[in-house]
DOVEX-727997 format. One record per residue: x, y, z of N, C-alpha, C, CB in turn. Coordinates in Angstrom, 3 decimals, decimal comma, m for minus. Glycine has a CB too. Example, Ala and Ser with C-alpha at 12.3 -4.5 7.8 and 13.67 -1.06 7.14 Angstrom:
<rs>
13,190:m5,690:7,800:12,300:m4,500:7,800:13,200:m3,300:7,800:11,308:m4,473:9,046 .
12,850:m2,250:7,080:13,670:m1,060:7,140:12,900:0,030:7,870:14,084:m0,598:5,725 .
</rs>
This chain:
<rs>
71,450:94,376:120,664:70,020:94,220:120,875:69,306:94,604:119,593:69,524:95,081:122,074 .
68,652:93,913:118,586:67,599:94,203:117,828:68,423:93,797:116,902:66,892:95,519:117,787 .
69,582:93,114:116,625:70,426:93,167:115,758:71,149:94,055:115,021:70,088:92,720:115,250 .
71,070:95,390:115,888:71,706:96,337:115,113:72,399:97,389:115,780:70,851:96,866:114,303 .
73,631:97,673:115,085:74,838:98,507:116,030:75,227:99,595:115,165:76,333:97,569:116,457 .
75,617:100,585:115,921:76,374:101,650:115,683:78,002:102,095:116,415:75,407:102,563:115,965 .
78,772:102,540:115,923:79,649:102,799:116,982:79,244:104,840:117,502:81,547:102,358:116,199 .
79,166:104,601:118,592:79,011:106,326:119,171:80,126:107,724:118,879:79,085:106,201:120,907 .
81,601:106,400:118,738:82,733:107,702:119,023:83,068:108,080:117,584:84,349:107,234:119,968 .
81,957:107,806:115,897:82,435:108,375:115,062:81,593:108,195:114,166:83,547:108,136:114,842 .
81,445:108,714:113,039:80,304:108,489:111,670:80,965:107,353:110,736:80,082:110,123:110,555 .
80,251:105,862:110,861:80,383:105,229:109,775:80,439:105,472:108,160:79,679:104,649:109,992 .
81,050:105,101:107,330:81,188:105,372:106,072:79,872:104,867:105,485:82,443:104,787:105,508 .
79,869:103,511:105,711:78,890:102,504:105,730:78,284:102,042:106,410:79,057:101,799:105,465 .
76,694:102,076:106,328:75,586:101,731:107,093:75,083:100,301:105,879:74,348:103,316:107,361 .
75,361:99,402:106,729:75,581:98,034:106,019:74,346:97,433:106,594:77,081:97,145:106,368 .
73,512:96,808:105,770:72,331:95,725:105,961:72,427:94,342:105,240:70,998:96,344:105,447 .
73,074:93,713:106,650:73,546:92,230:106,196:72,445:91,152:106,076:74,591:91,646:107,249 .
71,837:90,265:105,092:71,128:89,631:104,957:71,296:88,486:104,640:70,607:90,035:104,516 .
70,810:87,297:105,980:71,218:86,370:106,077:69,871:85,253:105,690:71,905:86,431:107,336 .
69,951:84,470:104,481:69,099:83,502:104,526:69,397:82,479:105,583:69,024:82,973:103,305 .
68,029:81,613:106,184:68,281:81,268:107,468:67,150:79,533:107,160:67,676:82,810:108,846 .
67,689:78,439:107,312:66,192:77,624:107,826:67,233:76,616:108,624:64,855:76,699:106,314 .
66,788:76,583:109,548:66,829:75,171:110,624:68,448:74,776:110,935:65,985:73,574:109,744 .
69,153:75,769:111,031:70,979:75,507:111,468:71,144:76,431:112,652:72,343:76,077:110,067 .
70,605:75,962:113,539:70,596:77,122:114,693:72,565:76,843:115,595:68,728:76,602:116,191 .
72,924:76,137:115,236:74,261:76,391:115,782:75,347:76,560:114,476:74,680:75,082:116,826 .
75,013:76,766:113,207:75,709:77,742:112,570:75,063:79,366:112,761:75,742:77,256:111,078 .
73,880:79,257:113,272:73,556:80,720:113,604:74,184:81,340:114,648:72,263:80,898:113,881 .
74,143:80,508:115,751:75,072:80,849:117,133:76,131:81,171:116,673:75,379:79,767:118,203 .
77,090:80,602:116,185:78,480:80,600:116,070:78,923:81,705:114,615:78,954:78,853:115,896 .
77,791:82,260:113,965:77,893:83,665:113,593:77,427:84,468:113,977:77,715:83,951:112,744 .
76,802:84,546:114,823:76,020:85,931:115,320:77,289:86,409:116,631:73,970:85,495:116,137 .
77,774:85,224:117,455:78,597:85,331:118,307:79,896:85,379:117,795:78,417:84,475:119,127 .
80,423:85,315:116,457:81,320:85,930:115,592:81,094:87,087:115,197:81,510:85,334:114,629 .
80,227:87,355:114,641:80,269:88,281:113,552:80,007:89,882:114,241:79,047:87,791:112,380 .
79,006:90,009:115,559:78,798:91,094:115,867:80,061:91,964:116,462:77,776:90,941:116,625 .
81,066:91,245:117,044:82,281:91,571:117,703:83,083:91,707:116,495:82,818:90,518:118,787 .
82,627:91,145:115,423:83,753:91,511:114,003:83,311:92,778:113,644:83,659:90,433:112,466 .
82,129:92,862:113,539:81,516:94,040:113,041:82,088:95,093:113,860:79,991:94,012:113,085 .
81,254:94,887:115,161:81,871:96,208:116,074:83,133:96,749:115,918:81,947:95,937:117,454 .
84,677:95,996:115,367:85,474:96,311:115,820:85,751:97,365:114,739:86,253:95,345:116,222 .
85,348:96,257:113,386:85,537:97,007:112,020:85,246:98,921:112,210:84,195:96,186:110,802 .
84,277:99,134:113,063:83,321:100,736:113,716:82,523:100,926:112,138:84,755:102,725:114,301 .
81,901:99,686:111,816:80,524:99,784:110,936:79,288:100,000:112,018:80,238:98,222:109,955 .
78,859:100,683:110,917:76,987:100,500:111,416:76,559:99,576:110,784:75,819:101,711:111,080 .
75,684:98,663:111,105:75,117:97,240:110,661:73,815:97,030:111,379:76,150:95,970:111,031 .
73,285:96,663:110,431:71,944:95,356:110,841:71,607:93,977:110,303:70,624:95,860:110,545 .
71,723:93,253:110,874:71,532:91,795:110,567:69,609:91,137:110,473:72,502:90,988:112,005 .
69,825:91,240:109,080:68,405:90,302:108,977:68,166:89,322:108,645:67,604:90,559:108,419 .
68,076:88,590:109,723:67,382:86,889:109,159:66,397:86,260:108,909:67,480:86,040:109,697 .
66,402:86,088:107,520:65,447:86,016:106,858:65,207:84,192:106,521:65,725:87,057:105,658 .
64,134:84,207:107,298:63,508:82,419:106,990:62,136:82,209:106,516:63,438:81,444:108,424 .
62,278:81,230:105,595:60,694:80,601:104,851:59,788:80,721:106,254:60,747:78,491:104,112 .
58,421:80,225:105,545:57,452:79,973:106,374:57,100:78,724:106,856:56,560:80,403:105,932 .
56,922:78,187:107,864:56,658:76,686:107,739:55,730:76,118:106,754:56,189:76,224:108,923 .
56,222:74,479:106,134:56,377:74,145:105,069:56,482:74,790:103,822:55,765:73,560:105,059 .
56,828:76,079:103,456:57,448:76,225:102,159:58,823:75,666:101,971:57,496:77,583:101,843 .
59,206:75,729:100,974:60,837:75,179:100,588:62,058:76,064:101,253:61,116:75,294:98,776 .
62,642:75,947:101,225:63,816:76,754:101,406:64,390:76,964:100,071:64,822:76,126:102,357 .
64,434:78,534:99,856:64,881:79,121:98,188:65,214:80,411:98,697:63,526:79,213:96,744 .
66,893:79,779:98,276:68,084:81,291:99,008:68,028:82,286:98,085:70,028:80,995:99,182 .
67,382:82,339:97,024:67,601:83,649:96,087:66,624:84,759:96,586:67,267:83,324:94,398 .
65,368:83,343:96,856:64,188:84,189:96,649:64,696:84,963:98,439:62,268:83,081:96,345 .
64,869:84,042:99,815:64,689:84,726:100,873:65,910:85,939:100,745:64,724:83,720:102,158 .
67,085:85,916:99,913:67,914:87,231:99,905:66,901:88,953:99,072:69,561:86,639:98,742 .
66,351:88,247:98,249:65,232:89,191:97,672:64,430:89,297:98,599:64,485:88,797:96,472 .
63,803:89,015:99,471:62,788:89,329:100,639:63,146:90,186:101,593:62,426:88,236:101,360 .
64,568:89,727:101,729:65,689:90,195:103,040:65,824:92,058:102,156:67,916:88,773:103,083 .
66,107:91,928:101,209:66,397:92,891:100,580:65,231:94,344:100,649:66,622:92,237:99,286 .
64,517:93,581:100,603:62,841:94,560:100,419:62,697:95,011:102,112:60,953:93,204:99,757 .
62,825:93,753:102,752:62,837:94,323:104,292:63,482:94,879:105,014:62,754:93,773:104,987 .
64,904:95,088:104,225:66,128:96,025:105,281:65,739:97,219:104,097:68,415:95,306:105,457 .
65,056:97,487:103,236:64,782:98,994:102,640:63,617:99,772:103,572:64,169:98,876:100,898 .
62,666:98,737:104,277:61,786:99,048:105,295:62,234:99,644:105,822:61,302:98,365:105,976 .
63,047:99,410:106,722:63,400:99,812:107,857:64,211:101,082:108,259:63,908:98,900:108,213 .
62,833:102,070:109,312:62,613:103,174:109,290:63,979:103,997:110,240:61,126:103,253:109,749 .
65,295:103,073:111,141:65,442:103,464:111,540:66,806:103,901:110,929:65,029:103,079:112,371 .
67,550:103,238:110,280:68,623:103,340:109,566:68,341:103,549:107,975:69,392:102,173:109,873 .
69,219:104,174:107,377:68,853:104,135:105,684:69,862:103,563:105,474:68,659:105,464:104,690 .
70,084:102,583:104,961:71,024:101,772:104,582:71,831:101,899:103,320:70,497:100,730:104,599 .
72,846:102,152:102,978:73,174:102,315:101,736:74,661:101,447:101,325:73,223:103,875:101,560 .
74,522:100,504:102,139:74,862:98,782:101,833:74,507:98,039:101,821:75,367:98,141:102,168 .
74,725:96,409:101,139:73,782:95,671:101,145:75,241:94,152:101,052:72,413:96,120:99,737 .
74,888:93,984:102,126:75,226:92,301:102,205:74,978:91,192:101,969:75,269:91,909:102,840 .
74,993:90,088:101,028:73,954:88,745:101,514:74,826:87,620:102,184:73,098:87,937:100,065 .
74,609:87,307:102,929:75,924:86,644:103,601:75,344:85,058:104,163:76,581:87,782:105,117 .
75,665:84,131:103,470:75,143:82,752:104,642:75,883:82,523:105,802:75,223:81,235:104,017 .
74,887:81,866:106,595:75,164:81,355:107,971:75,938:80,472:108,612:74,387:81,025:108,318 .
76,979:80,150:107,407:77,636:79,073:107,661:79,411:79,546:107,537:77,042:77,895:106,579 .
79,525:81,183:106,972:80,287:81,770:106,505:81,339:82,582:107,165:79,703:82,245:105,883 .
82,094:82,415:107,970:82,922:83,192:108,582:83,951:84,001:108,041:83,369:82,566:109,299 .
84,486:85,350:108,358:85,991:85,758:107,443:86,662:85,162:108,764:86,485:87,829:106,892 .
88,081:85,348:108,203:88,888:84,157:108,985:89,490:85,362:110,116:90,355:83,087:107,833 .
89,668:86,885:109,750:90,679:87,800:110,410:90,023:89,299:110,418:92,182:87,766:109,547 .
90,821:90,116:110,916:89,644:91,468:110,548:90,203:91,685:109,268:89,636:93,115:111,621 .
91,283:91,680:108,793:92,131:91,898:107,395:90,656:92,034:106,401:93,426:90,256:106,883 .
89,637:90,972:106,235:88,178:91,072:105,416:87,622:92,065:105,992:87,141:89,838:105,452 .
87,771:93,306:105,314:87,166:94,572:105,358:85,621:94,287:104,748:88,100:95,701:104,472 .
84,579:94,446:105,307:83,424:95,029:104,807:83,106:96,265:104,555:82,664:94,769:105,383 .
83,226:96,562:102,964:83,022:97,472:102,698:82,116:97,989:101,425:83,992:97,721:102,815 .
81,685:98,733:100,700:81,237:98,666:99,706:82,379:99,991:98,417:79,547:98,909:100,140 .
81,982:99,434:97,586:82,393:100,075:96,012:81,274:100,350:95,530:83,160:99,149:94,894 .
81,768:101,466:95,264:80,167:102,472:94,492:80,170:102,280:92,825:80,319:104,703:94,776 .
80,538:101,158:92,440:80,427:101,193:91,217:80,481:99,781:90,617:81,354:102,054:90,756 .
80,499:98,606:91,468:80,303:96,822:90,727:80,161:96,270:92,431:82,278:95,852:89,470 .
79,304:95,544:92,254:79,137:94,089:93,429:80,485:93,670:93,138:77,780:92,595:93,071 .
80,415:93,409:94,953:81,659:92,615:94,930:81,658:91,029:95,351:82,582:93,327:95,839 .
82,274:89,933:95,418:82,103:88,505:95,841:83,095:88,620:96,847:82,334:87,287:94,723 .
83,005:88,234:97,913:83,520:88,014:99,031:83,770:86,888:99,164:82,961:88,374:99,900 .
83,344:85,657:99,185:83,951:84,294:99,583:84,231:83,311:98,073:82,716:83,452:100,749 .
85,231:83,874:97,296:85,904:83,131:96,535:86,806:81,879:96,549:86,359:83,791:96,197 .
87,069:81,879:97,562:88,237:80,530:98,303:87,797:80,500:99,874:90,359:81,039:98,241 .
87,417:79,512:100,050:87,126:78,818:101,461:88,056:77,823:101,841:85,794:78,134:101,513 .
88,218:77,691:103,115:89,350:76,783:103,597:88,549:75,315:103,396:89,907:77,153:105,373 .
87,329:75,473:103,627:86,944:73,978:103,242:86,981:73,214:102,415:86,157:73,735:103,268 .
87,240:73,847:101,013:87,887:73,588:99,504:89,047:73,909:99,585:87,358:74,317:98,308 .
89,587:73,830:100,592:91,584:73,984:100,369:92,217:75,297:99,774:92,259:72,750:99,093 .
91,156:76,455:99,993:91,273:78,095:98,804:90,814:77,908:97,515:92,950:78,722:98,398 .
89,962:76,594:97,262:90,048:76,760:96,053:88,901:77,679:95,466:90,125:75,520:95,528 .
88,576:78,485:94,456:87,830:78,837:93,877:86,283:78,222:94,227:88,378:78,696:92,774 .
84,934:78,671:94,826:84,254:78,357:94,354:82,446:78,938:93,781:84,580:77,594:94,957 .
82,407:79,164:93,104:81,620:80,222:92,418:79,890:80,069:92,899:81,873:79,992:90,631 .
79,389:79,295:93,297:78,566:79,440:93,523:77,880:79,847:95,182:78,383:78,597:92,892 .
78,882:80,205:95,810:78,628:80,845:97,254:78,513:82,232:97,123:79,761:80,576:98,307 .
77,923:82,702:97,810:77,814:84,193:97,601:77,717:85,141:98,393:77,001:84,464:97,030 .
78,553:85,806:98,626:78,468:86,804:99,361:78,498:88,276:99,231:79,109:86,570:99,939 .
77,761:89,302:99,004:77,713:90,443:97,513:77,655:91,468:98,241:76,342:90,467:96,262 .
78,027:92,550:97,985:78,085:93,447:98,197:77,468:94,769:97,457:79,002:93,293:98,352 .
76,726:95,216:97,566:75,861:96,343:96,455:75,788:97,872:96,960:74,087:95,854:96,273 .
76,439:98,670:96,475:76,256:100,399:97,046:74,925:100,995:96,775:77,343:101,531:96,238 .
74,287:101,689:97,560:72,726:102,524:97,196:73,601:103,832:97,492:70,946:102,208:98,444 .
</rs>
């Protein structure tokens, strides 16, 4: 509920604020939100998911809505977040083996090889990881 979980039976390492640019794919949204929260949970992260979408008729510009997403999960009064995700909506990990986690010392890229390119390398997807 509210997009955001904790597990009760222990203290997360990471309090992760996943930020999802979002316009007009509402069944790649379904089919991660109904992935991803049961991935999350199992991982026993704390998480919040923010989806972040333009305004009607502006453009859709994923840098700028991950920078927006960014400013608005620092808002937020109820968790202090001291991870930072940007993750698209179209993006699944395949197993729990994809640990979400953060490194306190370089961003990390998470989706380097996708099965839809056959594993191959591809650099302009992004999925980052940043320690506060």
């Amino acid at each position: 509920i509210g997009g955001q979980w904790s597990p009760s039976e222990c203290e997360p390492e990471y309090k992760i604020a996943i930020i999802v640019p979002y316009r007009d794919r509402m069944e790649n949204l379904k089919l991660f939100l109904s992935n991803m929260h049961p991935f999350f949970a199992n991982q026993k992260m704390s998480y919040g998911v923010y989806l972040i979408e333009p305004s009607k008729g502006l453009p859709f510009n994923r840098g700028l809505l991950m920078n927006v997403g960014y400013i608005e999960a620092l808002k937020d009064s109820v968790y202090l977040w001291n991870c930072f995700f940007f993750h698209d909506v179209d993006m699944l990990p395949e197993d729990l083996r994809n640990l979400y986690s953060c490194n306190q010392t370089i961003p990390k890229h998470y989706a380097v090889a996708v099965s839809k390119w056959k594993y191959r390398c591809f650099f302009t997807l992004y999925l980052i990881c940043c320690w506060f």
